[in-house]
C-alpha positions in Angstrom: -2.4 1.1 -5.9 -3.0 -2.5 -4.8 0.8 -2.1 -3.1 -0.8 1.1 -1.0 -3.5 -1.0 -0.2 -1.8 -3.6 1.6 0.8 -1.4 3.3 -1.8 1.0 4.7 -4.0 -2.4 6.0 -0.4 -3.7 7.0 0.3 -0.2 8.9 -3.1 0.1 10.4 -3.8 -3.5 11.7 -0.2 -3.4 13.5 -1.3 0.0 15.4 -4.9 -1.5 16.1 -2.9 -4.2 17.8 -0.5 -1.9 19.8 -3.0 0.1 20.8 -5.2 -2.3 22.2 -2.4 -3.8 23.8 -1.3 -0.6 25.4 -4.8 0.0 26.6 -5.4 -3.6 27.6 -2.1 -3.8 29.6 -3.0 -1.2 31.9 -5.5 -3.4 33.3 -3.2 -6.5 33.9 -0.9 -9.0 32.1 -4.3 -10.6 31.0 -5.8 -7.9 29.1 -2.7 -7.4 27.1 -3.5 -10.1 24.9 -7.4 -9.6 25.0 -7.1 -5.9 24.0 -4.2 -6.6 21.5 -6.7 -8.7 19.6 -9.7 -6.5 20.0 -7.4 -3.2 18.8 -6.9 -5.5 15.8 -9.8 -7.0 14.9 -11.6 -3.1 15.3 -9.6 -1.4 13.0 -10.5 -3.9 10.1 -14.0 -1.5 9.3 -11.3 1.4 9.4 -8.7 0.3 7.1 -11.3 -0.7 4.6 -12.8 2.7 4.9 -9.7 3.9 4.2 -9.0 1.9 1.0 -12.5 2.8 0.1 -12.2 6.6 0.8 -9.2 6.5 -1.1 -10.6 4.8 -4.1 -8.1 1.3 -3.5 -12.2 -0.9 -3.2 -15.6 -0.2 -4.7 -18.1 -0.1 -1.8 -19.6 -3.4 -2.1 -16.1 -4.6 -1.3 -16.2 -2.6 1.6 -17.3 -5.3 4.5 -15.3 -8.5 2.6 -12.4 -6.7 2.9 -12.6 -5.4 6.4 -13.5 -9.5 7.0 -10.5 -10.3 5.5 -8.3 -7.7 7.3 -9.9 -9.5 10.7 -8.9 -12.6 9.7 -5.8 -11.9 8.8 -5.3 -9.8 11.8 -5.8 -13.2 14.0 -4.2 -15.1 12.0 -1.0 -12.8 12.5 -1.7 -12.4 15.8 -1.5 -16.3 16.3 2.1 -16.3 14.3 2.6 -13.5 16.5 2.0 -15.7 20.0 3.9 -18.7 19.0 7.5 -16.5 17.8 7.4 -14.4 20.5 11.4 -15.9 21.0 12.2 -13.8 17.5 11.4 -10.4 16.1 10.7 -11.5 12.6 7.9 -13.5 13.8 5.8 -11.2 15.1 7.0 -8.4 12.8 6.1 -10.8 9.6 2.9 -11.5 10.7 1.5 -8.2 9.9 1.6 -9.2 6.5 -1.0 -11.2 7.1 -3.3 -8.1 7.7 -2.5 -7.1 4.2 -3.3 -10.2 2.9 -6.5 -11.0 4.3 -7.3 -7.4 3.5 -6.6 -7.8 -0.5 -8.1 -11.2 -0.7 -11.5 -10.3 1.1 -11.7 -7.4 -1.5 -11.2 -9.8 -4.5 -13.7 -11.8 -3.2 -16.1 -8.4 -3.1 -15.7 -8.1 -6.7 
């Protein structure tokens, strides 16, 4: 269960930050970045509606572990920035989703 959990936040933080990039980019080389982010940091309430629809969190672990999935989410997409130069890099980083997302629920508990 707790393995779901993190894939599906993994999964679901990594197409926030497509999408919002894909949007953001057909504005300009700016707003790829900016809507990256935002795609990201959005889907956090979703992925933890997810885990809670599936039964994965209790509600009252419901908004720490969408916090956590936004952290992570920047933190990745900081990792992500800086190894542009390599595919692990930013591909690794989504891991970070995950993470944020299972520790903000274990601090819901």
């Amino acid at each position: 269960m707790l393995f779901r959990f993190f894939i599906a936040t993994c999964l679901l933080g990594g197409l926030g930050g497509f999408v919002g990039s894909v949007i953001g980019g057909a504005f300009g080389q700016n707003f790829l970045y900016v809507g990256g982010v935002l795609g990201g940091i959005l889907i956090a309430p979703m992925s933890a509606q997810l885990a809670l629809w599936r039964g994965w969190i209790a509600p009252r672990q419901f908004w720490p572990t969408a916090a956590g999935a936004a952290l992570g989410f920047c933190a990745a997409a900081l990792v992500a920035v800086n190894t542009l130069s390599s595919p692990v890099g930013p591909v690794l980083s989504t891991a970070l989703i995950g993470i944020g997302a299972v520790v903000g629920s274990r601090r819901g508990r």
